[in-house]
Backbone as a printed PyTorch tensor [residue, N CA C, xyz], in Angstrom:
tensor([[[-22.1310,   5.1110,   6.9090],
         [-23.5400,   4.8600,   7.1130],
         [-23.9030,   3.5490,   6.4330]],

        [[-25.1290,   2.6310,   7.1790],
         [-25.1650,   1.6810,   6.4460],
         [-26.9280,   1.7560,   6.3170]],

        [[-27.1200,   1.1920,   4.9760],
         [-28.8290,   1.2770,   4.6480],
         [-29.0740,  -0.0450,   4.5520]],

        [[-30.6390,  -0.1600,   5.0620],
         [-30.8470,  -1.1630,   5.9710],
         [-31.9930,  -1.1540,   4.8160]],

        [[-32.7460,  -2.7240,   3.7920],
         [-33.7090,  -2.7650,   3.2380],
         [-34.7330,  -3.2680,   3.9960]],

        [[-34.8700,  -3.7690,   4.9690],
         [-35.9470,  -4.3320,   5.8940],
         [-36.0850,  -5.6070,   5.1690]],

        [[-35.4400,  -6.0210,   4.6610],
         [-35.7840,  -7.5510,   4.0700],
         [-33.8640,  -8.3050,   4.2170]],

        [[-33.7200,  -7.9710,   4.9670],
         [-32.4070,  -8.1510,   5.7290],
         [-31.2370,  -8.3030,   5.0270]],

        [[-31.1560,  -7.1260,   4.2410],
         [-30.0180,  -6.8940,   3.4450],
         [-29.0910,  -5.4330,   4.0630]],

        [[-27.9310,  -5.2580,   3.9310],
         [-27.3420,  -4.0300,   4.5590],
         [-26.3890,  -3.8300,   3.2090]],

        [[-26.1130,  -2.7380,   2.7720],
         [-25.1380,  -1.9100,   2.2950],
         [-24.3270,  -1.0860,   2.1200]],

        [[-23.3700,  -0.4240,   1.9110],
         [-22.5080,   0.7540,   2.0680],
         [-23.0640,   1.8850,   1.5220]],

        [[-24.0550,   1.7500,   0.2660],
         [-24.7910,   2.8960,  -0.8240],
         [-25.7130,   2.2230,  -0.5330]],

        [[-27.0040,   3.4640,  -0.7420],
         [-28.5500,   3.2760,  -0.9610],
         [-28.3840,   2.5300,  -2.5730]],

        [[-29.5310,   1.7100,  -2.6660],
         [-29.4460,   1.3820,  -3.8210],
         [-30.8350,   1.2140,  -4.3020]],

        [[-31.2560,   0.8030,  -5.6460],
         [-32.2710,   1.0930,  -6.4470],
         [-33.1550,  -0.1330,  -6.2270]],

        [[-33.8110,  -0.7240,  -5.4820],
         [-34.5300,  -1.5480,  -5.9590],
         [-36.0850,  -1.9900,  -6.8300]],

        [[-35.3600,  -2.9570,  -7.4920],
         [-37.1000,  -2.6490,  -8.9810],
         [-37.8170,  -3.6910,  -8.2010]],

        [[-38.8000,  -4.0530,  -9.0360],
         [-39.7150,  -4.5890,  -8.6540],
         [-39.8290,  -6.3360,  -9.0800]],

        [[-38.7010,  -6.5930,  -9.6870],
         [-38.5980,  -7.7300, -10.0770],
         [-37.9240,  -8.5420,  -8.9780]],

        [[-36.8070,  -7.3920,  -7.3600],
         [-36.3390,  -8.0250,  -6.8780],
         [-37.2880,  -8.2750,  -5.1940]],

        [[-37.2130,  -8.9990,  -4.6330],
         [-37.3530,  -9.7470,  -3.5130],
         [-39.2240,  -9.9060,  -3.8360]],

        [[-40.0780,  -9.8400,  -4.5360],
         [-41.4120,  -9.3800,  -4.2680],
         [-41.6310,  -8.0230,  -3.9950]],

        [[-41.0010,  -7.2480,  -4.1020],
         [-41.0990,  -5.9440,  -4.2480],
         [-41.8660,  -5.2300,  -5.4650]],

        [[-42.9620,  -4.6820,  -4.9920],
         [-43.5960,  -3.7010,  -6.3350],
         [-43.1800,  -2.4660,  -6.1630]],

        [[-42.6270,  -1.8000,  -7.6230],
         [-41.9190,  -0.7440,  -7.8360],
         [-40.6220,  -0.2680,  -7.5740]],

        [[-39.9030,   0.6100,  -8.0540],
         [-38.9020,   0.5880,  -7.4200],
         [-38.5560,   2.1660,  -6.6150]],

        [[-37.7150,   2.3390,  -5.6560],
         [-37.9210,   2.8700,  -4.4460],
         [-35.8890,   2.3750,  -4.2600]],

        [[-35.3980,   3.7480,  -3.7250],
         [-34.4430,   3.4410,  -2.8860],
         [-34.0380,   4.0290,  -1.6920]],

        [[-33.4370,   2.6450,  -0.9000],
         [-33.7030,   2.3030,   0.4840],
         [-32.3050,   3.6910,   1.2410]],

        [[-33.1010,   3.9620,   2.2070],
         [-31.6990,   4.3750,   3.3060],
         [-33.1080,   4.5500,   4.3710]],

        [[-32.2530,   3.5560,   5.3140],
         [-33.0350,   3.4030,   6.2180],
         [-32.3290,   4.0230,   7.9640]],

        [[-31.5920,   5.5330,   7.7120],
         [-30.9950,   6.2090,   8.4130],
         [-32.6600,   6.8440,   8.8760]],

        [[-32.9410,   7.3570,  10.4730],
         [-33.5930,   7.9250,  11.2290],
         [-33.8320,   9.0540,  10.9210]],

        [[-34.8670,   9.7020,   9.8860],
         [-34.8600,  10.7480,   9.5280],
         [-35.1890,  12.0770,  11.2290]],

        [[-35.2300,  13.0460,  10.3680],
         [-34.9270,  13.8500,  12.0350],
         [-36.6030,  13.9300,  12.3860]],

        [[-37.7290,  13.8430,  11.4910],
         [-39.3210,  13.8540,  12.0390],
         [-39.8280,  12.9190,  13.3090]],

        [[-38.9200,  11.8140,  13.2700],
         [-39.4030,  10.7890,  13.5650],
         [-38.9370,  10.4610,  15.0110]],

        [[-40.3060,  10.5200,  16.2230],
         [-39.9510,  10.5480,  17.4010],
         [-39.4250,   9.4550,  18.1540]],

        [[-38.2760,   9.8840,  19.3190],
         [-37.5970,   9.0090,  19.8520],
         [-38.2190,   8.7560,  21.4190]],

        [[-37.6210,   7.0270,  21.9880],
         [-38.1440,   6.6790,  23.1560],
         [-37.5270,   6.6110,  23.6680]],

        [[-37.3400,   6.8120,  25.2740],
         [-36.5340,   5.7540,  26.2680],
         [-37.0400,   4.7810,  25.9730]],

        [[-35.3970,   3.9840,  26.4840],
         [-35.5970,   2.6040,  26.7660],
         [-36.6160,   1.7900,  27.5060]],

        [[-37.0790,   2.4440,  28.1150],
         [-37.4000,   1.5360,  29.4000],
         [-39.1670,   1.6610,  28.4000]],

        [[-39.4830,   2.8700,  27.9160],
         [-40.5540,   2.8440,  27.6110],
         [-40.7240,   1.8510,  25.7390]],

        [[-39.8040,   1.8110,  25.1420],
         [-39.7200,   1.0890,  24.3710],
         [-40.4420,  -0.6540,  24.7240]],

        [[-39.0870,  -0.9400,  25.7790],
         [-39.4670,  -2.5560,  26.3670],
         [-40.6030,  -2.8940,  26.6410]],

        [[-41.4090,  -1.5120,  27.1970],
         [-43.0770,  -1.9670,  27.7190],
         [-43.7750,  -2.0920,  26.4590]],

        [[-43.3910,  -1.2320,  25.6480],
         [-44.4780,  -1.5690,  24.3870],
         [-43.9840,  -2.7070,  23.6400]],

        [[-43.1980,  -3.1730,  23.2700],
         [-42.6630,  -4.3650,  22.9140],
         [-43.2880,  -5.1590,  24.0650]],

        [[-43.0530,  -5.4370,  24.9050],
         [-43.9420,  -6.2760,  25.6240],
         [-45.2940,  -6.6160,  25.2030]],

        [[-46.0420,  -5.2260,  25.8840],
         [-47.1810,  -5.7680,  25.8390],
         [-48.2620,  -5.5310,  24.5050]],

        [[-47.2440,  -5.2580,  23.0690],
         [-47.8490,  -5.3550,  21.6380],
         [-47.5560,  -6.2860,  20.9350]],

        [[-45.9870,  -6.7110,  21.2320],
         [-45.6390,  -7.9300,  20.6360],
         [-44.9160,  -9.2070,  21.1820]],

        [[-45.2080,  -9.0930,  22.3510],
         [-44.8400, -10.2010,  23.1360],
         [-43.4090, -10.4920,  23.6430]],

        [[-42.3140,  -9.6250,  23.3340],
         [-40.9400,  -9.6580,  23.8410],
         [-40.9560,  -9.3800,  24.9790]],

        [[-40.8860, -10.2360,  25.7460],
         [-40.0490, -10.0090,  27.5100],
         [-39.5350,  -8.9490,  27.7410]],

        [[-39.2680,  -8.2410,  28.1670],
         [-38.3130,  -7.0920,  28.6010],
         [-36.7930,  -7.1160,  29.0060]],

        [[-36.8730,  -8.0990,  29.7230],
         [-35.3120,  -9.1810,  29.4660],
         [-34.6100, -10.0650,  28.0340]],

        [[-35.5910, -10.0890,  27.2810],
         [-35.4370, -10.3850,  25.9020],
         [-35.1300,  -9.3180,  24.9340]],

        [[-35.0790,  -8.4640,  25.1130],
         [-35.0030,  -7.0380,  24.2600],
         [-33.8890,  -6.6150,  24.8650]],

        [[-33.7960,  -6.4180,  26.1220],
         [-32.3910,  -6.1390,  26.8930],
         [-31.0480,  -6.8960,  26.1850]],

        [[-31.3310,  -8.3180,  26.4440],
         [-30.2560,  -9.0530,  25.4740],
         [-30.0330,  -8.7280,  24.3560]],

        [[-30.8170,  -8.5590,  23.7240],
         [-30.8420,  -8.0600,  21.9230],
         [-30.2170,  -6.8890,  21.9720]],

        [[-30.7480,  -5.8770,  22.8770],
         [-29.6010,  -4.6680,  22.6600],
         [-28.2640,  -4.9090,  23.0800]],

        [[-27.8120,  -5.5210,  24.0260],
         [-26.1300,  -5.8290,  24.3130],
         [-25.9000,  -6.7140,  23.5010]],

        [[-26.3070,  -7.4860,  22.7120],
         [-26.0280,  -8.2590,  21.5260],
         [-25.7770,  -6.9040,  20.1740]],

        [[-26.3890,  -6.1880,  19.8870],
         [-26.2840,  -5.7140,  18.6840],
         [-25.1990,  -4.1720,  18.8610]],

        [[-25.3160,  -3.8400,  20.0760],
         [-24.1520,  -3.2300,  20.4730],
         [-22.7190,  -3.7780,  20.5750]],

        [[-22.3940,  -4.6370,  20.7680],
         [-21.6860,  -5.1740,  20.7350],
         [-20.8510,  -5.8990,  19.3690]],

        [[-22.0880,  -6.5730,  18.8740],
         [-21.5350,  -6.6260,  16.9970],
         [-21.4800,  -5.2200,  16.2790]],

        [[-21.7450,  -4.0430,  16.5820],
         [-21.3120,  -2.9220,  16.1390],
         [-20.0380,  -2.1120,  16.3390]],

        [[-19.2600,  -2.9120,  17.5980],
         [-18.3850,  -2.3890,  18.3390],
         [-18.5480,  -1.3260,  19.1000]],

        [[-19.8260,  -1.2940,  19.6380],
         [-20.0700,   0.0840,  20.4930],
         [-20.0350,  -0.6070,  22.0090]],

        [[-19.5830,   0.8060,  23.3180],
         [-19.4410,   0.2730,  24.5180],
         [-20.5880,   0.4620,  25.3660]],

        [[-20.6980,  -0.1370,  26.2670],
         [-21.9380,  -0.3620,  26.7030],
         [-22.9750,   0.9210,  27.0540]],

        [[-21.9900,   1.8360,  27.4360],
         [-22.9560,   3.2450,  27.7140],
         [-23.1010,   4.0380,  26.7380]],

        [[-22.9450,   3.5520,  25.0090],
         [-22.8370,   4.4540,  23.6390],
         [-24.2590,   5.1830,  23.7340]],

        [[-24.6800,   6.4290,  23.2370],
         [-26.0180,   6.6880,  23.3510],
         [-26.7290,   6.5190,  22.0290]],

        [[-28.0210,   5.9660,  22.4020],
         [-28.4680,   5.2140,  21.1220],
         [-29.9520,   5.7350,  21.2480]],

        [[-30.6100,   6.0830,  19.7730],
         [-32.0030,   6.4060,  19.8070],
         [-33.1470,   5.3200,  19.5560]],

        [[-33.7920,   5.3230,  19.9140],
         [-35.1720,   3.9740,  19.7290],
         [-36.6180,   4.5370,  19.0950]],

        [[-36.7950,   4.0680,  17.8610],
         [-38.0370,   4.3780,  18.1280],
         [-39.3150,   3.6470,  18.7950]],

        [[-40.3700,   3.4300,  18.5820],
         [-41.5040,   2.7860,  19.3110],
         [-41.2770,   1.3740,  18.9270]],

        [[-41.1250,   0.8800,  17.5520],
         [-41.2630,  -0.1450,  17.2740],
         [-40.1950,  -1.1650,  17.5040]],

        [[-39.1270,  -0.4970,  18.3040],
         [-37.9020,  -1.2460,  18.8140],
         [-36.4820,  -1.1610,  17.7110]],

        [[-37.0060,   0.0190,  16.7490],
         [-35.6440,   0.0420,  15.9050],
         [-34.5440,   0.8980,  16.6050]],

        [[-33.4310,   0.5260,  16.5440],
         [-31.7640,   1.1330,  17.4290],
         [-31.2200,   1.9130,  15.8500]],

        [[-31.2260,   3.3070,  16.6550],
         [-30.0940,   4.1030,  15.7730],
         [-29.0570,   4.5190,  16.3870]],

        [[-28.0850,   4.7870,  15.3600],
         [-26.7920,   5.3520,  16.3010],
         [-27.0890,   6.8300,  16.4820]],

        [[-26.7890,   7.6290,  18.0130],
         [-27.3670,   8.7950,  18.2100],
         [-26.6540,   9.7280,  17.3310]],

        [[-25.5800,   9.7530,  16.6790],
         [-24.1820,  10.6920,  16.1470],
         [-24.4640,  10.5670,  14.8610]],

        [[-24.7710,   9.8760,  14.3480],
         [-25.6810,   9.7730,  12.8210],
         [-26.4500,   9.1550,  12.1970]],

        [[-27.3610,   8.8820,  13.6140],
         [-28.9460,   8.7430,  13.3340],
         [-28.9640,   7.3180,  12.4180]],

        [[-27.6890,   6.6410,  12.2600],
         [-27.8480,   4.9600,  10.8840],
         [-28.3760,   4.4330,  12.0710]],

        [[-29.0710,   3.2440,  11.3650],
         [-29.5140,   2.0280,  11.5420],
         [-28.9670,   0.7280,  11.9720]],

        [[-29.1850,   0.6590,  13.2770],
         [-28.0110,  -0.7480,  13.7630],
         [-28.6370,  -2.0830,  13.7670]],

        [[-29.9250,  -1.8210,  14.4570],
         [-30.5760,  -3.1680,  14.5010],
         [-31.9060,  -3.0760,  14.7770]],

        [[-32.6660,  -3.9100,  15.0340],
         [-33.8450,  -4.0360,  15.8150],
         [-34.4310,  -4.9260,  17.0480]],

        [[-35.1750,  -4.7000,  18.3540],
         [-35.5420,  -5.1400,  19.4130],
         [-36.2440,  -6.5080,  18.5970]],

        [[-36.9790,  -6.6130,  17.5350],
         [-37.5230,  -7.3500,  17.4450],
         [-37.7110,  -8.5540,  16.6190]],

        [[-36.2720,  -8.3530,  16.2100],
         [-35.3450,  -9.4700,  15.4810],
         [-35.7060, -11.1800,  15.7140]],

        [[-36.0850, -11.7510,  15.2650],
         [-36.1730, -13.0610,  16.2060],
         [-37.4460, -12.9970,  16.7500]],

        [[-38.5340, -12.5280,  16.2400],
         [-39.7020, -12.9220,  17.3870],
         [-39.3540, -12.9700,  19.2890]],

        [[-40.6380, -13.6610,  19.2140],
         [-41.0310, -13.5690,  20.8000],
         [-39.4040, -13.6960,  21.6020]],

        [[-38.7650, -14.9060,  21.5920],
         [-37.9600, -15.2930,  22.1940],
         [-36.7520, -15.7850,  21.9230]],

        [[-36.3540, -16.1850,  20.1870],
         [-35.7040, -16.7460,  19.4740],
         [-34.0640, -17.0810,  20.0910]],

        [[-34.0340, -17.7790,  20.9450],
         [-32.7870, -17.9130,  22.1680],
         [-32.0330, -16.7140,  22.1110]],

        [[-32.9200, -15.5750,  22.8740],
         [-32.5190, -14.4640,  23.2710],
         [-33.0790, -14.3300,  25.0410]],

        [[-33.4960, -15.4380,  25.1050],
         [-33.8730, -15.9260,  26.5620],
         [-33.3130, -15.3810,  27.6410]]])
């Protein structure tokens, strides 16, 4: 499993972070695995809201997912969970692979 701090760090262990590190107040540690509360999307309905909340193309998000599948070593039909905001988990243990919305609007994901 890998834990994901949202300030684009990844690790093998959750770890402790204080408040002295990144601008962070308090300390809090990260595992940013898909807890089981938290509801999942199709794809297709993901891309529309990314679209039309934050401006990603729908062909732009498409790329980003065969991009981040791919640096994971997964094959193209792996089954993967989404939530709304465009975050990719792996379906088999729910970690954290990437996000739709990496790169802003278009960031040559064109």
């Amino acid at each position: 499993m890998v834990y994901h701090t949202g300030l684009g760090l990844e690790s093998a262990e959750p770890r402790l972070l204080a408040s002295t590190e990144y601008g962070v107040s308090g300390s809090f540690l990260v595992d940013e695995s898909l807890p089981l509360h938290v509801a999942t999307y199709p794809i297709d309905n993901v891309y529309k809201h990314l679209e039309k909340y934050h401006g990603i193309a729908s062909h732009v998000s498409s790329n980003r997912l065969h991009k981040i599948k791919e640096a994971n070593g997964l094959p193209a039909d792996f089954d993967l969970l989404f939530d709304r905001t465009g975050n990719i988990f792996r379906s088999d243990d729910r970690s954290f692979l990437g996000s739709l919305t990496s790169g802003g609007k278009e960031r040559g994901d064109s």
